[in-house]
The first five atom37 places (N, CA, C, CB, O) and aatype in JSON, in Angstrom:
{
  "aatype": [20, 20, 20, 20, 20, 20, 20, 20, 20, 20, 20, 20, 20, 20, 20, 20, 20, 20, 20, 20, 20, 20, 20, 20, 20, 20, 20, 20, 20, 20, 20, 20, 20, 20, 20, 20, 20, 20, 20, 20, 20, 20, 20, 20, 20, 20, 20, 20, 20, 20, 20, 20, 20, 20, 20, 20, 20, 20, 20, 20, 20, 20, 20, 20, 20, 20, 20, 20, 20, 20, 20, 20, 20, 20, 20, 20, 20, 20, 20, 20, 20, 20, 20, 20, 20, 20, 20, 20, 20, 20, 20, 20, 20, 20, 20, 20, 20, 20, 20, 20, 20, 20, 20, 20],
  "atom_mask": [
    [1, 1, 1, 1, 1],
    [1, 1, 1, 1, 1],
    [1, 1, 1, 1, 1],
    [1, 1, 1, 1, 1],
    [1, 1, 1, 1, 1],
    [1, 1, 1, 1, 1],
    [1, 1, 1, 1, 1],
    [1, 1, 1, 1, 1],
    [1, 1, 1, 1, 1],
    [1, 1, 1, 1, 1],
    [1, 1, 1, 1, 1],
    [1, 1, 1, 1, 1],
    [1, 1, 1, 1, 1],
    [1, 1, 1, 1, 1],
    [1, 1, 1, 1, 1],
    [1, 1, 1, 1, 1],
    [1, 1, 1, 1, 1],
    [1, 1, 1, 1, 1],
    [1, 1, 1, 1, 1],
    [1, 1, 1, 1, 1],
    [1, 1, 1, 1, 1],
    [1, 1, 1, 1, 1],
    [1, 1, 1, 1, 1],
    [1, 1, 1, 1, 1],
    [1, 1, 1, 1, 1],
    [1, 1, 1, 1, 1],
    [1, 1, 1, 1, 1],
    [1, 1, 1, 1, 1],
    [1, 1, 1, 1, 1],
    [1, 1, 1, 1, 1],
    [1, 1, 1, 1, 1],
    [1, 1, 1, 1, 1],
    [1, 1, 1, 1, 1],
    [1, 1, 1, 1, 1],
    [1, 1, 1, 1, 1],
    [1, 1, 1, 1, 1],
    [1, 1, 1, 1, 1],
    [1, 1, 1, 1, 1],
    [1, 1, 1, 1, 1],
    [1, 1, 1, 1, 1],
    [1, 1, 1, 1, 1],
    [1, 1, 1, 1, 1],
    [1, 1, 1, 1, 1],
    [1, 1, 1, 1, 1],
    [1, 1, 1, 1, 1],
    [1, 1, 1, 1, 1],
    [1, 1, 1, 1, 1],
    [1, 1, 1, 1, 1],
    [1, 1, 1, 1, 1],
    [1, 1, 1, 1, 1],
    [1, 1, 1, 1, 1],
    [1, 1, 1, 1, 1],
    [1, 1, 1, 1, 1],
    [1, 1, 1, 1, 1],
    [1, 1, 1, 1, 1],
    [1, 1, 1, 1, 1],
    [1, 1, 1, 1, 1],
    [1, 1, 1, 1, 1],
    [1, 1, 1, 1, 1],
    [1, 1, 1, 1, 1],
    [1, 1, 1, 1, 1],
    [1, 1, 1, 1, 1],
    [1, 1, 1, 1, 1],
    [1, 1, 1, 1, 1],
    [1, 1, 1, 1, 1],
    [1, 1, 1, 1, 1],
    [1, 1, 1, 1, 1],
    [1, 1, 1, 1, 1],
    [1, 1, 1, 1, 1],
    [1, 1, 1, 1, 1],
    [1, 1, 1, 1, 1],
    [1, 1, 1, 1, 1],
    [1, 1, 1, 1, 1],
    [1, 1, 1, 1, 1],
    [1, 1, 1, 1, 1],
    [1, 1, 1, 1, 1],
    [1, 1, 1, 1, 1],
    [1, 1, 1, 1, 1],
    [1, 1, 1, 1, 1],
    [1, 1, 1, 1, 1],
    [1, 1, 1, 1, 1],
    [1, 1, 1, 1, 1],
    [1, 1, 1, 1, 1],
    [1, 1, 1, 1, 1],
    [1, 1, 1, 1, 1],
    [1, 1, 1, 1, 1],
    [1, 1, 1, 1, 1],
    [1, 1, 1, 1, 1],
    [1, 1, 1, 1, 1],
    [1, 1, 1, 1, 1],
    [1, 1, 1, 1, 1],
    [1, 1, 1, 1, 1],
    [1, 1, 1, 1, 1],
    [1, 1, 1, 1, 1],
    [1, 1, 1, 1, 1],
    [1, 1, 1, 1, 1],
    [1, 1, 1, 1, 1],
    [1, 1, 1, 1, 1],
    [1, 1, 1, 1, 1],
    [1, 1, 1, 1, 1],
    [1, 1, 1, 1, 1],
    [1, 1, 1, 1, 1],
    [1, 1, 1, 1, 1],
    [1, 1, 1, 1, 1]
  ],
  "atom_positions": [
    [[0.85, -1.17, 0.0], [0.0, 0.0, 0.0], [0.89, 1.23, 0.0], [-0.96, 0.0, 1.21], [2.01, 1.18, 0.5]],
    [[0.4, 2.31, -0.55], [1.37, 3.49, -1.07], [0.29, 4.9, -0.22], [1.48, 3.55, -3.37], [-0.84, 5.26, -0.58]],
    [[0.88, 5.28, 0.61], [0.23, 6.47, 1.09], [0.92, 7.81, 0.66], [0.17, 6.39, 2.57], [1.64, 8.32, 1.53]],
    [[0.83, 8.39, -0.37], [1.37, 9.9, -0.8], [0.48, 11.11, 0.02], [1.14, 10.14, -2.64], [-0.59, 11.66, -0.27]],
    [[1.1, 11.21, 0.81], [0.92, 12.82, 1.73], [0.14, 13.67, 1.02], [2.36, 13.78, 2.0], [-0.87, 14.3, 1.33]],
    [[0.91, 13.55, -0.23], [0.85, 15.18, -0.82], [-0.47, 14.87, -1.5], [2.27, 15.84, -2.05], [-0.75, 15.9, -2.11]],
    [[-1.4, 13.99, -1.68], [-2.15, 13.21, -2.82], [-3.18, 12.64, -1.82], [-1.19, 11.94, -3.79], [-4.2, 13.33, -1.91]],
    [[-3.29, 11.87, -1.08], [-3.98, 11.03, -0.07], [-4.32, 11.74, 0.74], [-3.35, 10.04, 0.52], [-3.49, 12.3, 1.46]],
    [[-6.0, 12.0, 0.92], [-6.69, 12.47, 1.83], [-8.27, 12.19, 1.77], [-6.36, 13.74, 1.84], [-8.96, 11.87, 0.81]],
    [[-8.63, 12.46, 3.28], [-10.02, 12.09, 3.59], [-10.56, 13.75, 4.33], [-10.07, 10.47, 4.82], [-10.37, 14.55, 5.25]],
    [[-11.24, 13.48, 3.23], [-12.78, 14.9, 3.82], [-14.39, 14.0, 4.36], [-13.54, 16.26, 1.73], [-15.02, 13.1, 3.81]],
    [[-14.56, 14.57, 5.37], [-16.37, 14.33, 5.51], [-15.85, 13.93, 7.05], [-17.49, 12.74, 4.28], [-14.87, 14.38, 7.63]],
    [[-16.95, 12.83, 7.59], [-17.07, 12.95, 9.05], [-16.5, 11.65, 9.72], [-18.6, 13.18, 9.46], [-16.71, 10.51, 9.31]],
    [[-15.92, 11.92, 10.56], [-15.28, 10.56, 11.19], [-16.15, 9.3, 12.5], [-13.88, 11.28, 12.0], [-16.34, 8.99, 13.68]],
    [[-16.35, 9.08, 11.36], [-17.48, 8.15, 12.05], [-17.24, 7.39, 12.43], [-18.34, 7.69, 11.61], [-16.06, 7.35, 12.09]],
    [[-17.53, 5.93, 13.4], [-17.28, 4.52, 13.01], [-17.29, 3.79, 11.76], [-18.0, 3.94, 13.57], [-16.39, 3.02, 11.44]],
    [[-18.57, 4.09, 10.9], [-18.19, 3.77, 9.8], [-17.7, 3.47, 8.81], [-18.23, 3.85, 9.69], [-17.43, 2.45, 8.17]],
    [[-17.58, 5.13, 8.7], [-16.05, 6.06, 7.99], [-14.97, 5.12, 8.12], [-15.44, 7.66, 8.93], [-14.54, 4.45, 7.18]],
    [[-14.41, 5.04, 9.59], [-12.74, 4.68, 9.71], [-13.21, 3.18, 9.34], [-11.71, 4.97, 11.55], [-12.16, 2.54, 9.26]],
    [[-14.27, 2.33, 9.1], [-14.19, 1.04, 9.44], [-13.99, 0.85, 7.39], [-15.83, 0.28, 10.6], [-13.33, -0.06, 6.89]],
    [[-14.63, 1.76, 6.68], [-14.72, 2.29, 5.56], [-13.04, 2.15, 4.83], [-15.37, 3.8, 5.83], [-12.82, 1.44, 3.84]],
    [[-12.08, 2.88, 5.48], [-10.92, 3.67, 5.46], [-10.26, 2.35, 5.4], [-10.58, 4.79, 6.67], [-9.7, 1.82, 4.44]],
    [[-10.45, 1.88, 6.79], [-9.49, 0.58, 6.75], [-9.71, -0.52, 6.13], [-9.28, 0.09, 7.85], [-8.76, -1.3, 6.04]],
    [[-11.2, -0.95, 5.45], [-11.26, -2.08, 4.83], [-10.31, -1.96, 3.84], [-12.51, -2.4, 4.38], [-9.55, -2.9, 3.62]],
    [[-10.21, -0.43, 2.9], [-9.56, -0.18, 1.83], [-8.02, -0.59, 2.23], [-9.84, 1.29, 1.39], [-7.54, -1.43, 1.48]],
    [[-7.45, -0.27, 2.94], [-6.17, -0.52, 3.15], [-5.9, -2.02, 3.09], [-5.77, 0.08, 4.39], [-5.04, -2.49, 2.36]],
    [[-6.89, -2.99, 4.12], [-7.05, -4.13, 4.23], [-6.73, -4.76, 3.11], [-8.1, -4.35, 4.62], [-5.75, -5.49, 2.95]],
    [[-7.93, -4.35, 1.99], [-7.93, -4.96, 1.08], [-6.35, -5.37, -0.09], [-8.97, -4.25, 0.64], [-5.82, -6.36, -0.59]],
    [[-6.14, -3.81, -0.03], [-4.67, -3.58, -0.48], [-3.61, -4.49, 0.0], [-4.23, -2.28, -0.06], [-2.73, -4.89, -0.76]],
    [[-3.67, -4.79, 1.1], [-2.66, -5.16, 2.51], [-2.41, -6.84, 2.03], [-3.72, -4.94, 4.52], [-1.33, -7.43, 1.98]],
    [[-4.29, -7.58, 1.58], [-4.19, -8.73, 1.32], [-3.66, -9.04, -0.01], [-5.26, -9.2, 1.56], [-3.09, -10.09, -0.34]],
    [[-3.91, -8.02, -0.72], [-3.27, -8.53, -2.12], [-2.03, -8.49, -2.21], [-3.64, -7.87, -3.25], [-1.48, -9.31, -2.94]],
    [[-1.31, -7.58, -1.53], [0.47, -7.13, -1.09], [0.87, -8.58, -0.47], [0.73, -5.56, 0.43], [1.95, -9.07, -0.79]],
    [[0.17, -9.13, 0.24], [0.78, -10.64, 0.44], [0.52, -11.62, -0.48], [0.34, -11.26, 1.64], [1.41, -12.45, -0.69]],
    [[-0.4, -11.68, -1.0], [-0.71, -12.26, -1.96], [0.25, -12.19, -2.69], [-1.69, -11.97, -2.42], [0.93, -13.18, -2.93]],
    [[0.52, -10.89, -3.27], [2.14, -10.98, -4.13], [3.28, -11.01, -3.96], [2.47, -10.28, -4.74], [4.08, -10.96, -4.89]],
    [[3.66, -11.1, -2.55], [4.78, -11.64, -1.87], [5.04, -12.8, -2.35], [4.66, -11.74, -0.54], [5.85, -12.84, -3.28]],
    [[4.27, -14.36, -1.73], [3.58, -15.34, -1.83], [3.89, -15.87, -3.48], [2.11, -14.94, -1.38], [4.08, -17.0, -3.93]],
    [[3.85, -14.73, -4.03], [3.63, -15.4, -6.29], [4.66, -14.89, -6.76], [2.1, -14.66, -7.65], [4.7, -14.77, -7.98]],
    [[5.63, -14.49, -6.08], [7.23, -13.85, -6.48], [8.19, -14.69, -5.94], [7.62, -12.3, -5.85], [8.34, -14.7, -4.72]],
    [[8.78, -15.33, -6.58], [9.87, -16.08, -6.62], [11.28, -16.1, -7.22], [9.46, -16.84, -6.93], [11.67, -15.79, -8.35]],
    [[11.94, -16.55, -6.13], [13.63, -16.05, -6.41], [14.36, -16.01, -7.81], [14.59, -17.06, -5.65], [15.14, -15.1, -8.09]],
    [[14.04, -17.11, -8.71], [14.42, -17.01, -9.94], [13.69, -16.37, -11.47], [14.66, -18.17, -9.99], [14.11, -16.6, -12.6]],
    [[12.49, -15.51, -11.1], [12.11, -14.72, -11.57], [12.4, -13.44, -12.33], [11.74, -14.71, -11.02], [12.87, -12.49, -11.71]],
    [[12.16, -13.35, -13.65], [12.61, -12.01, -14.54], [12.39, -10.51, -13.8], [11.64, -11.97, -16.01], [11.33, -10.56, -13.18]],
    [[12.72, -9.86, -13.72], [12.42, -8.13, -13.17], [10.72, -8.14, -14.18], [14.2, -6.41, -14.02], [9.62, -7.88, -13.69]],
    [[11.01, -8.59, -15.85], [9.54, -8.31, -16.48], [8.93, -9.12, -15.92], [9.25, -8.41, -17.93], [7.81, -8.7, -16.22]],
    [[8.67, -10.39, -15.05], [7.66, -11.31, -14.98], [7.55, -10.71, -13.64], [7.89, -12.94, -15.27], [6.37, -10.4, -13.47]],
    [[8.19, -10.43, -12.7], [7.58, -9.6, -11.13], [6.61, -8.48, -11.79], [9.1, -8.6, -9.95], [5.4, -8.29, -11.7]],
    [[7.42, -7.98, -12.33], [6.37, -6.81, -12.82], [5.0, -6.79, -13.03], [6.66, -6.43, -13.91], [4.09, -6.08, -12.59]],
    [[5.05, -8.08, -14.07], [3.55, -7.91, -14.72], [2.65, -8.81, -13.41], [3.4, -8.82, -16.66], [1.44, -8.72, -13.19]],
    [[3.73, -9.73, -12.62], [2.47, -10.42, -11.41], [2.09, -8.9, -10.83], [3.25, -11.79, -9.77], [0.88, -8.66, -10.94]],
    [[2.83, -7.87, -10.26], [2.59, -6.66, -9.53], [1.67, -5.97, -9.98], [3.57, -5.89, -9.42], [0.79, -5.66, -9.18]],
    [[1.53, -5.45, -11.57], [0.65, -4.77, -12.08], [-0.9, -5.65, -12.12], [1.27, -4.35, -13.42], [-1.94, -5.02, -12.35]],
    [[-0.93, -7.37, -11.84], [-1.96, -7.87, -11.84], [-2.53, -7.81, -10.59], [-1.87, -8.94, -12.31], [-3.64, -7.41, -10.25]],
    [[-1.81, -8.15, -10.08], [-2.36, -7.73, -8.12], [-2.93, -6.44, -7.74], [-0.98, -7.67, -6.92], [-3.98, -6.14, -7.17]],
    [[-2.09, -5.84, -8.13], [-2.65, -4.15, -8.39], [-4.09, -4.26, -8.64], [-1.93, -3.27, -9.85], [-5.1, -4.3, -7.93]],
    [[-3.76, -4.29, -10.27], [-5.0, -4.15, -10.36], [-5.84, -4.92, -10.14], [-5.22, -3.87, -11.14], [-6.95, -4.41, -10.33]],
    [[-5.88, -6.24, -9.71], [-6.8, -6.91, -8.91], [-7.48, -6.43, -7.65], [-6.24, -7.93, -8.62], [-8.68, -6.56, -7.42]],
    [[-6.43, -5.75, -6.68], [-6.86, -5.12, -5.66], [-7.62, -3.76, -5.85], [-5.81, -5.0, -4.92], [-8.43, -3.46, -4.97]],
    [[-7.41, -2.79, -7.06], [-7.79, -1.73, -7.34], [-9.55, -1.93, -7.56], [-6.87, -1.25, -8.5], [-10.39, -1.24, -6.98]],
    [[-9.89, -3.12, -8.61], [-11.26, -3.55, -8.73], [-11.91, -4.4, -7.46], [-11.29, -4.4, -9.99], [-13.05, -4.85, -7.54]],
    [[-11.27, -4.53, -6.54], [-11.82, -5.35, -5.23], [-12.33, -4.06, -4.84], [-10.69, -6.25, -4.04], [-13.53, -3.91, -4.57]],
    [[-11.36, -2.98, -4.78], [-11.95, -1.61, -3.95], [-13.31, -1.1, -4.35], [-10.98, -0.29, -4.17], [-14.36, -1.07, -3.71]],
    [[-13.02, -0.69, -5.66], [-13.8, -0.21, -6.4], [-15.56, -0.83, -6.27], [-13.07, -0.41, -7.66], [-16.62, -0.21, -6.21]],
    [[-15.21, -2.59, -6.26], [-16.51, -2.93, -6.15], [-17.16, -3.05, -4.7], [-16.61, -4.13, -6.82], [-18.34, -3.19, -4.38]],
    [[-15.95, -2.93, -3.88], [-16.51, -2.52, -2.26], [-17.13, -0.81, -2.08], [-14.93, -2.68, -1.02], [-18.05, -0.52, -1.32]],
    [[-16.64, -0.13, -2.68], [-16.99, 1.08, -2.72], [-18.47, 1.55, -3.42], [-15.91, 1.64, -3.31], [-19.22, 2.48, -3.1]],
    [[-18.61, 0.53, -4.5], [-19.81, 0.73, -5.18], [-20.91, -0.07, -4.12], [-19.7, 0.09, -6.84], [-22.04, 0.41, -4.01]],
    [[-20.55, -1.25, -3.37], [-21.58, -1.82, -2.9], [-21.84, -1.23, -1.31], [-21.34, -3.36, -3.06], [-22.82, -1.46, -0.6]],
    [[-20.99, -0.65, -1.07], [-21.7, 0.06, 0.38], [-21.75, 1.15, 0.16], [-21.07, 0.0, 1.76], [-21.72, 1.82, 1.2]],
    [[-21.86, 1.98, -1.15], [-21.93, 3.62, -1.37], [-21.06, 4.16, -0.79], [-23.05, 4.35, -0.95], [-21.39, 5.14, -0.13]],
    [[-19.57, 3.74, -0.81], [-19.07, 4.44, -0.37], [-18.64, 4.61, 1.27], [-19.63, 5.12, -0.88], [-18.09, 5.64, 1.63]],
    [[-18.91, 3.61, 2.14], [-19.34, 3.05, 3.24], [-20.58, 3.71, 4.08], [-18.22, 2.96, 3.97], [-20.64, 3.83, 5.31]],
    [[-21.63, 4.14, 3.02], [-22.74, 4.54, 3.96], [-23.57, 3.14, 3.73], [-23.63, 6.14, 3.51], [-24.76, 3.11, 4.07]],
    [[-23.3, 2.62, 3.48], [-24.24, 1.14, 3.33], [-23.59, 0.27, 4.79], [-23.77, 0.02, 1.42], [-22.53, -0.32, 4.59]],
    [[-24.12, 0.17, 6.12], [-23.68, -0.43, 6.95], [-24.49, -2.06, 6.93], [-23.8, 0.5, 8.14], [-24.28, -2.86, 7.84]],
    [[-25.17, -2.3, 6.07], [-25.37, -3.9, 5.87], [-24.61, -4.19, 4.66], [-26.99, -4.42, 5.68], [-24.76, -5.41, 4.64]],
    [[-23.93, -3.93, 3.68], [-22.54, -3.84, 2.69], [-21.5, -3.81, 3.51], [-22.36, -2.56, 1.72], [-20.84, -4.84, 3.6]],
    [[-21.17, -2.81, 4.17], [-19.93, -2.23, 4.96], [-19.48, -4.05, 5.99], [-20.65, -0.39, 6.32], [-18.4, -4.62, 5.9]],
    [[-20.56, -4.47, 6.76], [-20.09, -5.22, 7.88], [-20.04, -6.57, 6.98], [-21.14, -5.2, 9.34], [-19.19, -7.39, 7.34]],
    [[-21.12, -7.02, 5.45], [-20.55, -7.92, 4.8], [-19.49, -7.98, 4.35], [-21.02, -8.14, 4.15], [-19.13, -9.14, 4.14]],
    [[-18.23, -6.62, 3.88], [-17.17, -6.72, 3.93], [-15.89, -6.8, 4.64], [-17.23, -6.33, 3.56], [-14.74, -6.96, 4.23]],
    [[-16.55, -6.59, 6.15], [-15.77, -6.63, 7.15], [-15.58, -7.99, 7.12], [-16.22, -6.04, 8.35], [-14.55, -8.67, 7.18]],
    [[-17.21, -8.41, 6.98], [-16.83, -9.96, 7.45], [-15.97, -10.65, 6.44], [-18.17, -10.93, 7.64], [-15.2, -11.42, 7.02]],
    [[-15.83, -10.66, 5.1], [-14.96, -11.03, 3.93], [-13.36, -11.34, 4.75], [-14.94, -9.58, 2.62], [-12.58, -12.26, 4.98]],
    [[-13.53, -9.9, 4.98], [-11.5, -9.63, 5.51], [-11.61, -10.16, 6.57], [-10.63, -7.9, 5.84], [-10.57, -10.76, 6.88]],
    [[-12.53, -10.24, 7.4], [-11.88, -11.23, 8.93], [-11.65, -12.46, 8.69], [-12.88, -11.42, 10.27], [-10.93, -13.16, 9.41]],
    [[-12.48, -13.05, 7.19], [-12.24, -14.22, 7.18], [-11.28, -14.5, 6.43], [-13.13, -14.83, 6.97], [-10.78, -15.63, 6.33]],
    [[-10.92, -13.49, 5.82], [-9.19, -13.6, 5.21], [-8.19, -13.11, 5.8], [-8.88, -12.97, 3.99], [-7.13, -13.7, 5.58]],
    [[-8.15, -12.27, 6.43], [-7.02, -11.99, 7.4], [-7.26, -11.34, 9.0], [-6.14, -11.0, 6.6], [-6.77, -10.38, 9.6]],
    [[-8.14, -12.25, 9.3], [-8.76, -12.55, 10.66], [-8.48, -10.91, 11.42], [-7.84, -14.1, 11.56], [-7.77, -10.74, 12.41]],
    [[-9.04, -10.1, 10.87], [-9.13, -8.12, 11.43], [-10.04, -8.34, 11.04], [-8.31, -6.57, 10.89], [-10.39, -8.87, 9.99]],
    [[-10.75, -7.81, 12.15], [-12.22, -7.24, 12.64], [-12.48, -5.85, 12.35], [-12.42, -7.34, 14.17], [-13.21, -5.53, 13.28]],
    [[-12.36, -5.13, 11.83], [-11.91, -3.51, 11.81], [-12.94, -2.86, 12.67], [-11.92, -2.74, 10.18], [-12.61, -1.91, 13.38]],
    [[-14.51, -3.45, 12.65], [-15.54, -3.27, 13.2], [-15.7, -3.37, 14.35], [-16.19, -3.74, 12.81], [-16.53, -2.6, 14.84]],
    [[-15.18, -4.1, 15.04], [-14.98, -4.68, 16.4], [-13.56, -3.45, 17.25], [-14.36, -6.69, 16.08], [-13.56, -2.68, 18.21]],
    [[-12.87, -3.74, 16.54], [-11.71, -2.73, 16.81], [-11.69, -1.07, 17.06], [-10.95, -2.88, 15.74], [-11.21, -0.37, 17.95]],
    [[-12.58, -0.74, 15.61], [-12.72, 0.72, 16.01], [-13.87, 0.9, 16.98], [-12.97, 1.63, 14.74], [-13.87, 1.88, 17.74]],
    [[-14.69, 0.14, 17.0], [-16.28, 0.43, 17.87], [-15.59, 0.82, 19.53], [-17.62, -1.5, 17.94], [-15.67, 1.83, 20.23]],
    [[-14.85, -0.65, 19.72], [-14.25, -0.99, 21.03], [-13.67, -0.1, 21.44], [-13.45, -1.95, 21.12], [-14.05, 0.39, 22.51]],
    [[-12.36, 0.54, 20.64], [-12.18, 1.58, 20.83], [-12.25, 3.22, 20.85], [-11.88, 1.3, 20.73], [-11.34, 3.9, 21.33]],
    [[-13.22, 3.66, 20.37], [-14.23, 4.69, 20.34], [-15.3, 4.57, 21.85], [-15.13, 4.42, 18.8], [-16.09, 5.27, 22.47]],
    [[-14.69, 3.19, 21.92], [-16.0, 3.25, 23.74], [-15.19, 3.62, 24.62], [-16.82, 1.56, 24.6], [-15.58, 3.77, 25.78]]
  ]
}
C-alpha cells in the first residue's frame, strides 16, 4: 500500500463507519500485497515480477472499487459489515470490532 501525503486524503465525518470504511480499503490492499509476496519467486525475470505486480494491483484496485460501489461508499452499513466480514475471514481483522471498542 502506497500512502502519498501530498495526494492522499479524507474529507467528511469521522465516524465509526467512515474509519471502518478507510481501513477495509487498506485491508484490502494489505491482502493482495501478500498475496504478491507469496507469487514472487527467487528465480524470476524483473519483467515477470512486474507484470504479477501490475496484476495484483490491479486486482486489488477492482476489489476496492466494487466494495466502494456496494456500500456507497461506506454509507451502506449492511454492505460495509458484509465486507468486514470477507476480511476477517481472510485476514482474521475485525476492523468493526476494533474501532467500535475503541471509540468506547
Amino acid at each position: 500500500t502506497i500512502f502519498d501525503r501530498n495526494s492522499s486524503f479524507y474529507k467528511g465525518s469521522e465516524s465509526n463507519t467512515k474509519l471502518v470504511y478507510i481501513n477495509l480499503i487498506f485491508d484490502i490492499y494489505e491482502y493482495y500485497r501478500q498475496s504478491l509476496k507469496s507469487s514472487i519467486v527467487h528465480n524470476m525475470t524483473y519483467d515477470q515480477a512486474k507484470k504479477i505486480c501490475k496484476r495484483k494491483f490491479d486486482e486489488a484496485s477492482k476489489t476496492v472499487q466494487k466494495m466502494k460501489v456496494q456500500t456507497s461508499s461506506g454509507e451502506n452499513l449492511q454492505y460495509l459489515m458484509n465486507w468486514n466480514n470477507k476480511m476477517k475471514s481472510k485476514m482474521d481483522i475485525d476492523n468493526y470490532s476494533v474501532i467500535t471498542n475503541a471509540n468506547n
